[in-house]
VMD Tcl script that draws the C-alpha trace (Angstrom):
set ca {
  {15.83 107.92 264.34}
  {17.72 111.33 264.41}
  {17.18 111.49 268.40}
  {19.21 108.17 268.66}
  {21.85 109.37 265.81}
  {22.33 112.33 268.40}
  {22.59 110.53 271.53}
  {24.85 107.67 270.51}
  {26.84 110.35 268.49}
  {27.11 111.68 272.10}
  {28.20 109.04 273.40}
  {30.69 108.08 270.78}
  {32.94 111.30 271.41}
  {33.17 109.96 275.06}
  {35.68 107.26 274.52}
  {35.97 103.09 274.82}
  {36.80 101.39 271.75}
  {34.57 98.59 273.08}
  {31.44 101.16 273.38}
  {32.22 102.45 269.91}
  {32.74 99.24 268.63}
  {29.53 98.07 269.71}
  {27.33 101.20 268.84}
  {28.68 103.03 265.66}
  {26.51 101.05 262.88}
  {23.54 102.82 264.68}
  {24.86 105.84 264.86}
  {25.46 106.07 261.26}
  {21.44 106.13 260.96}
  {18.91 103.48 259.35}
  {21.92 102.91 256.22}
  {24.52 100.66 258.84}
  {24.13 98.73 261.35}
  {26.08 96.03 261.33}
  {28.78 94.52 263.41}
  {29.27 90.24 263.06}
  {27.21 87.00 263.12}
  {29.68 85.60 266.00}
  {33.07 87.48 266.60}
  {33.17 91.66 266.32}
  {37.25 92.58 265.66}
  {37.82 96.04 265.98}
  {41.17 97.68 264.86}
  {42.20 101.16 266.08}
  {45.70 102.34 265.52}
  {48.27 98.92 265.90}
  {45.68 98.01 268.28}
  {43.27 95.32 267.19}
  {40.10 93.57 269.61}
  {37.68 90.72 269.62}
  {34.88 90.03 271.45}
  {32.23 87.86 270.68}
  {28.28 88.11 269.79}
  {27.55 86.00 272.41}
  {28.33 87.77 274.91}
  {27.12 90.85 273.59}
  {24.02 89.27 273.49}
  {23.62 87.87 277.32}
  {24.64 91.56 278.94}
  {21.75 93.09 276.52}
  {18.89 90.14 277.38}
  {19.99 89.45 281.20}
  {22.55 92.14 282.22}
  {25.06 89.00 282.31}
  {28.46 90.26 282.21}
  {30.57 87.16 281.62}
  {34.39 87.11 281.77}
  {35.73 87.83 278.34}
  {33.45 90.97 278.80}
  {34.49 91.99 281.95}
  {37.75 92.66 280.81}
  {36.40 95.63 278.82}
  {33.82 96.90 281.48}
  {37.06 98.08 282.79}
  {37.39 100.99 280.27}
  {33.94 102.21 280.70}
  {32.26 104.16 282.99}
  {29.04 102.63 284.93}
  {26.86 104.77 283.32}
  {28.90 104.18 279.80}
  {28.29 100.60 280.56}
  {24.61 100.39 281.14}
  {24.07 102.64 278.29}
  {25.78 99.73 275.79}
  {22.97 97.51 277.15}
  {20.40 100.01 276.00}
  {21.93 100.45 272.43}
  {22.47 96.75 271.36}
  {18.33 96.21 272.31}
  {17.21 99.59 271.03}
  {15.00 99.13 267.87}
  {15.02 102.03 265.36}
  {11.61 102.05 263.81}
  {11.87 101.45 259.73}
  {9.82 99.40 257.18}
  {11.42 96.58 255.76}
  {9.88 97.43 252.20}
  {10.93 101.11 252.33}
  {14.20 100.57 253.52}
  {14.61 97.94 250.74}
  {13.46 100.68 248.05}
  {16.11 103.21 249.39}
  {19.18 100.50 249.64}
  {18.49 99.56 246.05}
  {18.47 103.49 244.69}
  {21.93 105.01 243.54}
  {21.61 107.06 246.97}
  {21.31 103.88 249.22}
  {23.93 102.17 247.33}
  {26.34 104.97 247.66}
  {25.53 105.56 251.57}
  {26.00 101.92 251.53}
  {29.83 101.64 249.82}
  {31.03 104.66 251.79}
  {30.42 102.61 254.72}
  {31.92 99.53 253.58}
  {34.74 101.16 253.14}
  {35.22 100.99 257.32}
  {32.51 97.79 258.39}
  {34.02 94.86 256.22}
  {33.49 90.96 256.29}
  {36.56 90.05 258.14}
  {37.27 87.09 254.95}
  {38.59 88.26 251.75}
  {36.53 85.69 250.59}
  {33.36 87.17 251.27}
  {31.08 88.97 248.46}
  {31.25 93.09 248.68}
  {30.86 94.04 252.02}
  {28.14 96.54 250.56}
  {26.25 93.64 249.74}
  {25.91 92.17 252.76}
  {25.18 94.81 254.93}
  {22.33 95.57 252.83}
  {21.25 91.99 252.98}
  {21.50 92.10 256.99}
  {20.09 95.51 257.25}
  {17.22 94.65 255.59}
  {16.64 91.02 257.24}
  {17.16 92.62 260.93}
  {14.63 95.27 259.82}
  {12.01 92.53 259.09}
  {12.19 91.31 262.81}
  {9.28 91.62 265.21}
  {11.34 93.65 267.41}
  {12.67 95.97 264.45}
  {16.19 96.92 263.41}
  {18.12 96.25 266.28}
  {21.84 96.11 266.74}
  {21.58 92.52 268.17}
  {19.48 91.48 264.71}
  {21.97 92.81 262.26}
  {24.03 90.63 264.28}
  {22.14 87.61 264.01}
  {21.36 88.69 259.91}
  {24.78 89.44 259.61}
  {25.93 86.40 256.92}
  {29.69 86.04 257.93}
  {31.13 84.89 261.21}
  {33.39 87.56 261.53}
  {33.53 91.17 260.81}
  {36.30 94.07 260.89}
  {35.84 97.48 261.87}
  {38.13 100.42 260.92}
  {37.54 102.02 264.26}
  {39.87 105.17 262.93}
  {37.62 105.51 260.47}
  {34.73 104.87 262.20}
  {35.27 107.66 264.41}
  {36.12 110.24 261.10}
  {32.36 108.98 260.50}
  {31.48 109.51 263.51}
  {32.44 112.66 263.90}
  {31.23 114.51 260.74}
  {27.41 113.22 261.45}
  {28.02 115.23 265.38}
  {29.60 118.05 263.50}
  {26.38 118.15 260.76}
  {24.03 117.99 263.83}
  {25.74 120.18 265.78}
  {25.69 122.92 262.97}
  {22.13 122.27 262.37}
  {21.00 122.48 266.03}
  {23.26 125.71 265.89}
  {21.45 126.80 262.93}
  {17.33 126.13 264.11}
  {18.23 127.64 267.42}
  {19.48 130.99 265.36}
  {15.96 131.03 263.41}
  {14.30 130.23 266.72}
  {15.98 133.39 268.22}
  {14.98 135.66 265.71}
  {11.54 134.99 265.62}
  {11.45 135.30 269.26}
  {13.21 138.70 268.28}
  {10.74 139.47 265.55}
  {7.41 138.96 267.64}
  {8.34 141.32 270.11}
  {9.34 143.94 267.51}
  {7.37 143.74 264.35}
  {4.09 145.86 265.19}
  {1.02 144.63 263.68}
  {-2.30 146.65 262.40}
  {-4.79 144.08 264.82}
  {-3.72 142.42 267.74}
  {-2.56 138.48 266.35}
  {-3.98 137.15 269.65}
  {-7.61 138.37 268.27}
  {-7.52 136.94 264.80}
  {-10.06 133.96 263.76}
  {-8.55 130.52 263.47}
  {-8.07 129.63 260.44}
  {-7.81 125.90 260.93}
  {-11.42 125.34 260.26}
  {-12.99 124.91 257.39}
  {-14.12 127.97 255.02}
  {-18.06 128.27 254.36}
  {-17.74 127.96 250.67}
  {-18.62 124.65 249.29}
  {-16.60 123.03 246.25}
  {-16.80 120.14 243.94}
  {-13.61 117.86 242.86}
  {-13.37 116.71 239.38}
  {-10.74 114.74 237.87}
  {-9.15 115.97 233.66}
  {-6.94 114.40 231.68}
  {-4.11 116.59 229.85}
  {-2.07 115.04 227.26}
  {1.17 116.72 226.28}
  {1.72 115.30 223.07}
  {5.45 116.89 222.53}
  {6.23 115.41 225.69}
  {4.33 112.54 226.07}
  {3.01 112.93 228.87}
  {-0.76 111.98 230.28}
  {-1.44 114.59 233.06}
  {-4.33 113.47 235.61}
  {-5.21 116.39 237.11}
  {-7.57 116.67 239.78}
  {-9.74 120.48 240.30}
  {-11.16 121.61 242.78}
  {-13.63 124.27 241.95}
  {-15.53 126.55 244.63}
  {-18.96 127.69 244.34}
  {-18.11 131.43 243.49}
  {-19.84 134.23 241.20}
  {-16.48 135.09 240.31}
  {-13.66 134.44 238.54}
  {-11.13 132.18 241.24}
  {-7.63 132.93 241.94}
  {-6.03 129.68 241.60}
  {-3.80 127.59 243.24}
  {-1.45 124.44 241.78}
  {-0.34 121.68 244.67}
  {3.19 120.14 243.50}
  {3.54 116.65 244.87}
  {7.41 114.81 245.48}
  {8.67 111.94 244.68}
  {6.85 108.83 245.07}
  {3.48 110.95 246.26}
  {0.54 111.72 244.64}
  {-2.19 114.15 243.89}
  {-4.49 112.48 247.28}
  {-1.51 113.25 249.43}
  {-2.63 116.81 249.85}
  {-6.38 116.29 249.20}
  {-6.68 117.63 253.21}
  {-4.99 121.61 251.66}
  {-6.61 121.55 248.17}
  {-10.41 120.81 250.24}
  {-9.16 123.98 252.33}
  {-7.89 126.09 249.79}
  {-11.47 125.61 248.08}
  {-13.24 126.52 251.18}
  {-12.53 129.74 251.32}
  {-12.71 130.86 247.55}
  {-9.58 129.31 245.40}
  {-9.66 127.26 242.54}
  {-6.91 124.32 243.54}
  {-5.32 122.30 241.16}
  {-3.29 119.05 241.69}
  {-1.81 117.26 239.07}
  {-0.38 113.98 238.94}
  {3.60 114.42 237.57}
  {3.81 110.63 235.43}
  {7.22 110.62 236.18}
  {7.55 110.96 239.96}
  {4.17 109.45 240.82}
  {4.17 106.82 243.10}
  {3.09 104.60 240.46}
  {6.06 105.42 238.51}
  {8.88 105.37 241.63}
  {7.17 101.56 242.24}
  {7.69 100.48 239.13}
  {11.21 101.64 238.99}
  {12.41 100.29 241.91}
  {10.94 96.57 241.16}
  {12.68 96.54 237.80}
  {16.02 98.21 240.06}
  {16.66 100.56 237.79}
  {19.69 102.81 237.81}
  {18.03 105.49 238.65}
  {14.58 106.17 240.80}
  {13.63 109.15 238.28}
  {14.51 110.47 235.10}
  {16.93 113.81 235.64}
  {14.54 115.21 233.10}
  {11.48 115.50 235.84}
  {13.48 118.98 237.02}
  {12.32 119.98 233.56}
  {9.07 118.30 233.42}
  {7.31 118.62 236.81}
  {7.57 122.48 236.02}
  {6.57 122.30 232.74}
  {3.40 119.80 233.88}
  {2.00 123.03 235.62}
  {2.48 125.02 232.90}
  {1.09 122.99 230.25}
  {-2.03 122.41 232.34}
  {-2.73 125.96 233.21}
  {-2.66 126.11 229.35}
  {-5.11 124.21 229.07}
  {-7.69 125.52 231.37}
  {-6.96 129.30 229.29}
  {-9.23 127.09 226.88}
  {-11.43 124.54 228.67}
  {-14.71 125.22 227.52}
  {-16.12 125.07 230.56}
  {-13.67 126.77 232.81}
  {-11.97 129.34 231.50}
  {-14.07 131.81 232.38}
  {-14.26 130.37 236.32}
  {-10.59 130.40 236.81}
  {-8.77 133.61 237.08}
  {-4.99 131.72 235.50}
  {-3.26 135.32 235.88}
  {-3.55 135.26 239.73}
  {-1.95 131.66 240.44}
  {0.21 130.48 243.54}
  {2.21 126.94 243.64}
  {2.80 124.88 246.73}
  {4.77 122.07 246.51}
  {6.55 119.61 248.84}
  {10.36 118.27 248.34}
  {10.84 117.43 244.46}
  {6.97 119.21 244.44}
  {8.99 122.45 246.36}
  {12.34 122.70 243.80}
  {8.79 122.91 240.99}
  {7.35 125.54 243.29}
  {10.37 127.83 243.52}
  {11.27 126.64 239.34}
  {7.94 128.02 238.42}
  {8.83 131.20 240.45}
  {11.80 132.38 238.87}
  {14.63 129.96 240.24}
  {17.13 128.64 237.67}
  {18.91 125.31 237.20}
  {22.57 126.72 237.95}
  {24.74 124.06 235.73}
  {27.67 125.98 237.28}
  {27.02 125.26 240.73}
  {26.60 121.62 240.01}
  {29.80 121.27 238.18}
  {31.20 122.62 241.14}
  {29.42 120.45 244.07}
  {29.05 117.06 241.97}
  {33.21 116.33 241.44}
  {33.32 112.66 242.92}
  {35.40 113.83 245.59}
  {33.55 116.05 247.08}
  {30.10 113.33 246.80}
  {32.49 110.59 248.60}
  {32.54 113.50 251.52}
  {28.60 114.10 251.53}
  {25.92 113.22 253.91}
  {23.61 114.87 251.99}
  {21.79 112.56 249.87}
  {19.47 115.02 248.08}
  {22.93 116.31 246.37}
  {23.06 112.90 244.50}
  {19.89 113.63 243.90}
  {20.27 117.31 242.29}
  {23.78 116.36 240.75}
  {21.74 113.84 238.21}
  {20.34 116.80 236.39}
  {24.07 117.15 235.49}
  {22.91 114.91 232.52}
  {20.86 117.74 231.29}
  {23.10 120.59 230.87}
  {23.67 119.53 226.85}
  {20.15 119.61 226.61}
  {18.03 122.22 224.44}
  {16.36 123.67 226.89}
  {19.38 124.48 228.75}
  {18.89 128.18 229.18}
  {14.89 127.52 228.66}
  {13.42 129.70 231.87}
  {10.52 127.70 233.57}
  {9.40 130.78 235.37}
  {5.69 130.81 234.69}
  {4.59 135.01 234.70}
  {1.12 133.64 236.18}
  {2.89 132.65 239.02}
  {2.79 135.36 241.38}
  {3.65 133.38 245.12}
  {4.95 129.96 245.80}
  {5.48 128.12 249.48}
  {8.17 125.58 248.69}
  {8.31 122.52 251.47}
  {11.32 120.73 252.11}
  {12.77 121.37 248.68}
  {16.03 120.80 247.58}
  {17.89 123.91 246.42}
  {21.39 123.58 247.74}
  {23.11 122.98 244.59}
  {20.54 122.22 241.55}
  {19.94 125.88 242.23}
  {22.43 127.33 244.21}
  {22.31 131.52 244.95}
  {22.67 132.78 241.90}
  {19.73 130.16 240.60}
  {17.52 131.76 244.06}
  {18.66 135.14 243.22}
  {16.19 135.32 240.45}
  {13.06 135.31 242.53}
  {11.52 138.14 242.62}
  {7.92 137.17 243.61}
  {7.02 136.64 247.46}
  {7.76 132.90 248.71}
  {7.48 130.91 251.86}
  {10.29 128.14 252.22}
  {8.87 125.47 254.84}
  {11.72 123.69 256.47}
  {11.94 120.36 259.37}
  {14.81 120.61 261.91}
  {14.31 116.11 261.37}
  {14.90 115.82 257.63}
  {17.47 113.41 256.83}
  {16.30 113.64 252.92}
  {16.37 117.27 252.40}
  {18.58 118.41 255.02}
  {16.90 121.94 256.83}
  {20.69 123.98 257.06}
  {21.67 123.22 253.98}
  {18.73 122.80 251.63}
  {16.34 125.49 253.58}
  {17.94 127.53 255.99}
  {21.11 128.91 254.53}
  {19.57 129.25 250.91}
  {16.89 131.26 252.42}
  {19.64 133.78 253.18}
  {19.99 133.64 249.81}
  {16.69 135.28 248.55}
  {16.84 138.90 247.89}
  {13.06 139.74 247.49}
  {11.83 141.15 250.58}
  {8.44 139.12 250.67}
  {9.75 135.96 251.94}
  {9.01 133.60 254.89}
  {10.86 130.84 256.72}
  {9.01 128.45 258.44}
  {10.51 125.91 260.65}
  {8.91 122.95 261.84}
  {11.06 121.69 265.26}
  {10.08 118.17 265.30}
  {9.52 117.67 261.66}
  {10.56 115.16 259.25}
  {10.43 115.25 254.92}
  {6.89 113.55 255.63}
  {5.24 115.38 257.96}
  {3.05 117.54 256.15}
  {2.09 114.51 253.81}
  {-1.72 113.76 254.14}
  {-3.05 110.07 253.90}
  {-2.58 108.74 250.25}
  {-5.55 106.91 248.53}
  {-5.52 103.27 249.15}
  {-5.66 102.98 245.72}
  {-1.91 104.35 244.90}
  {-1.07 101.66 247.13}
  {2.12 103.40 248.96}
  {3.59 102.11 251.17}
  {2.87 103.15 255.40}
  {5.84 104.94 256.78}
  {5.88 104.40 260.49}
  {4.80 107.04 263.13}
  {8.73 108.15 264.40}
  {9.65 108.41 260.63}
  {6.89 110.71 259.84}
  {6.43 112.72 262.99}
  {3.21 114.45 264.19}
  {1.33 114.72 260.84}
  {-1.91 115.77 261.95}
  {-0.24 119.25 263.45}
  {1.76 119.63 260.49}
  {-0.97 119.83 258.16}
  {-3.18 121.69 260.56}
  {0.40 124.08 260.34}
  {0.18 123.95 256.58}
  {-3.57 124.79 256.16}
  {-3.16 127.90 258.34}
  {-0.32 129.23 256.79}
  {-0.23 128.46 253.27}
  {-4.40 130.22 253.46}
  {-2.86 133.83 254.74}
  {-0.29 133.57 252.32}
  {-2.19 132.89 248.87}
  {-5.14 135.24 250.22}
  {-2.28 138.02 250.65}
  {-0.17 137.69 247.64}
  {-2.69 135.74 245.48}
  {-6.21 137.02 246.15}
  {-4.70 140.84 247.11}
  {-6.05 140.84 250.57}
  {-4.08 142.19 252.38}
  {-5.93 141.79 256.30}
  {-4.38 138.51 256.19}
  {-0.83 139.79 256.46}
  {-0.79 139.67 260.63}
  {-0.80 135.70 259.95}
  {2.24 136.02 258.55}
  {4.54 136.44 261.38}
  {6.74 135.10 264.14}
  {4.36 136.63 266.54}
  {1.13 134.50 265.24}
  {3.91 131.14 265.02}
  {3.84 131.94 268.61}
  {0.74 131.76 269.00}
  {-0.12 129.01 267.57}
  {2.61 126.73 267.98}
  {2.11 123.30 269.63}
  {4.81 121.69 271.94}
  {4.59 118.39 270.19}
  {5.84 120.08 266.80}
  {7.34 123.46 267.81}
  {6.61 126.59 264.94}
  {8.68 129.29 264.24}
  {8.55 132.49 261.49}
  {10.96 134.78 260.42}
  {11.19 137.07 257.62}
  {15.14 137.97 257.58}
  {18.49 135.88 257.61}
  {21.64 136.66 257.19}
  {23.96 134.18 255.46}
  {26.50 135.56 257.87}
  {24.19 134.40 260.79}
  {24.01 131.01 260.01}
  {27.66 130.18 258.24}
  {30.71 129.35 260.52}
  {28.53 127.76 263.38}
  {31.10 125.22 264.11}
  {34.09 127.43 264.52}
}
mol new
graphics top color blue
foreach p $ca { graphics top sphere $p radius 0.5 }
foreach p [lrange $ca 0 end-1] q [lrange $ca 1 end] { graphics top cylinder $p $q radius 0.2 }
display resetview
């Protein structure tokens, strides 16, 4: 999806109001693309054009260029031309039921009315013209051939519609001006790593050290305990893996998002436990996919509670606890040598649990309404609901965790709910995993410039060039019944988590274990290594917030 947001992005700075017209629902990504059932009228300046569906719809199937569009081909280029035939049949891959879920959130219906504000039913008479181009967006999406721009036109339920074209191009252009900056931004991390293999020097040659992407030789066992938290009311189903050790095991806590659960990284916890941890994955009751299902069929305002930035934090720490007294493994767990990894909502728990702080300031400053109208970001909706909890008790409650020694936070969100002076606080080492494709968790500002932020000197970026928000999420049970994302949505999994196992292993066995051999993994020379073309990998331990502010100037 983000390749086509680029290239007809591209091709929207290039002129022709007709090519615009015809192309700008698609370039504003999965949330709009609409244009009319029968007649598209476009309005730029005092200048206002029609042009039918029809014959939108005979160049794209046979090439046909029939008179009333011939008298546009004359604005375009040939190559501008044929490219309009490729973007009215081009599908972009989404599931109708997950697009549904997101359209229905308070983020989808936002994205949705900021672009209503420009794509309108051309009667006055119509419903919201939010409304329907959720309605056709998630109709076109159901077709065999995908979401086309041709099926929102057939979905579309009015006969006319009205584009601001001035406004569509504002649009237009802060989406190339986010990618830009972003491209701007991964190619400056890319550089320094480049930098960074060439000049770190390592004890042991990188090229020489075992692979870790196979399995340990120690053997574990899974088991499955139930916590309840009977302050918070809250039934924890945790599941433990527990390797066959003399000794006491350094353990490890796996942080799942939203709408995941604890199977989703069953493929890291299996080998954590090969090689010696103690991994335990608990299922958060209010960001489960169970939970995120059940919200979205009754619609509810919002997908989650704000009060899972307090809880998912507090769900480790209850359950580690717990084990201090578990009869049976207390004395098998060593709970004063733990690490967190945790992915998106799973990552802001990770870095919580580390030292980070909610930073109430910074979200009274980045969550005025005028500033959200402005956003592309939809994780800041997101982070601005915890908002609601700045009255709350446990305001200035820390839910730093001293057993918490190292945490790898993946695609978190951090921007605002934490800001710098909430990142400042980390003193322990951490690993922030970032994908140059997330559209939820933006990489430049959720990852890469808050990693500038960090002051502790033990810290790791790790950028995925191909990634998306999913593509480190292993295969989910059957049994939690989520719902299939499709292949271009999710990106090259199987790399990504053969990335995650070799990564996240050096780091806990360094900062968690205290071995300290493992350290050469750690660096932009081994990403060199052992990056793959079909999902590039780059380290770095330093950044600048100098280096990656002011890219578009």
């Amino acid at each position: 999806m983000n390749s086509l947001l680029k290239n007809w992005t591209s091709i929207l700075s290039k002129n022709s109001l007709l090519l615009v017209a015809s192309m700008l629902l698609p370039t504003l990504g999965v949330s709009n693309s609409v244009i009319a059932a029968k007649r598209v009228y476009v309005s730029y300046s005092a200048l206002e054009l029609s042009i039918s569906v029809a014959s939108l719809e005979k160049y794209a199937n046979k090439g046909v260029v029939n008179p009333e569009l011939a008298i546009y081909q004359q604005y375009l280029q040939p190559k501008q031309f044929q490219e309009l035939q490729k973007i009215l049949r081009t599908p972009i891959k989404a599931s109708p039921t997950v697009l549904a879920q997101f359209l229905y959130t308070p983020q989808g219906e936002f994205l949705l009315r900021r672009l209503a504000e420009v794509i309108q039913p051309k009667s006055t008479q119509t419903k919201p013209g939010f409304s329907v181009l959720r309605t056709a967006l998630i109709a076109a999406t159901a077709e065999p051939e995908g979401l086309t721009l041709l099926n929102l036109l057939r979905k579309y339920p009015t006969n006319d519609i009205y584009i601001n074209l001035t406004q569509s191009f504002a649009i237009a252009g802060e989406l190339e001006k986010i990618i830009k900056e972003t491209h701007q931004a991964i190619a400056v991390v890319r550089e320094k790593s480049q930098i960074e293999a060439t000049t770190i020097p390592h004890s042991v040659s990188v090229s020489q050290l075992p692979d870790l992407s196979h399995p340990g030789k120690i053997q574990s066992h899974k088991q499955t305990l139930k916590f309840f938290d009977s302050q918070r009311h809250r039934l924890l189903s945790t599941d433990i893996y527990l390797p066959q050790v003399q000794n006491s095991a350094p353990v490890i806590v796996i942080s799942h998002g939203l709408g995941s659960d604890s199977s989703n990284f069953q493929y890291l916890a299996t080998h954590l436990a090969s090689y010696g941890f103690a991994v335990v994955v608990p299922n958060h009751p209010g960001s489960n996919a169970q939970k995120v299902r059940s919200l979205v069929n009754e619609q509810a305002n919002d997908v989650i509670s704000a009060k899972e930035f307090y809880d998912q934090p507090l769900d480790v720490t209850f359950i580690l606890n717990q084990l201090e007294t578990h009869h049976q493994l207390k004395t098998r767990l060593n709970l004063q040598q733990v690490g967190v990894f945790g992915q998106s909502l799973g990552g802001y728990t990770a870095l919580a649990l580390a030292g980070a702080k909610i930073n109430f300031e910074q979200l009274q400053k980045d969550c005025r309404l005028d500033l959200l109208h402005q956003t592309w970001n939809m994780s800041l909706l997101f982070q601005c609901q915890a908002l609601t909890l700045q009255n709350n008790p446990e305001r200035n409650h820390t839910l730093q965790d001293p057993r918490v020694k190292a945490a790898i936070a993946v695609n978190p969100i951090t921007s605002s709910i934490f800001g710098k002076a909430g990142l400042n606080q980390i003193k322990t080492p951490v690993m922030i995993v970032s994908s140059s494709e997330d559209t939820i968790a933006p990489a430049l500002s959720e990852q890469i410039l808050p990693f500038s932020w960090l002051t502790n000197s033990q810290k790791y970026l790790v950028m995925l060039v191909g990634g998306t928000h999913f593509t480190t999420i292993g295969n989910a049970n059957p049994a939690s019944q989520q719902v299939a994302l499709p292949q271009d949505v999710v990106g090259d999994a199987p790399q990504a988590q053969r990335y995650m196992n070799m990564l996240s292993l050096p780091f806990f066995q360094t900062y968690i274990a205290g071995k300290s051999g493992y350290t050469p993994y750690l660096s932009a020379a081994y990403a060199k290594i052992i990056s793959h073309q079909s999902l590039g990998l780059s380290i770095i331990q330093s950044l600048t917030t100098t280096e990656v502010t002011h890219l578009g100037d």
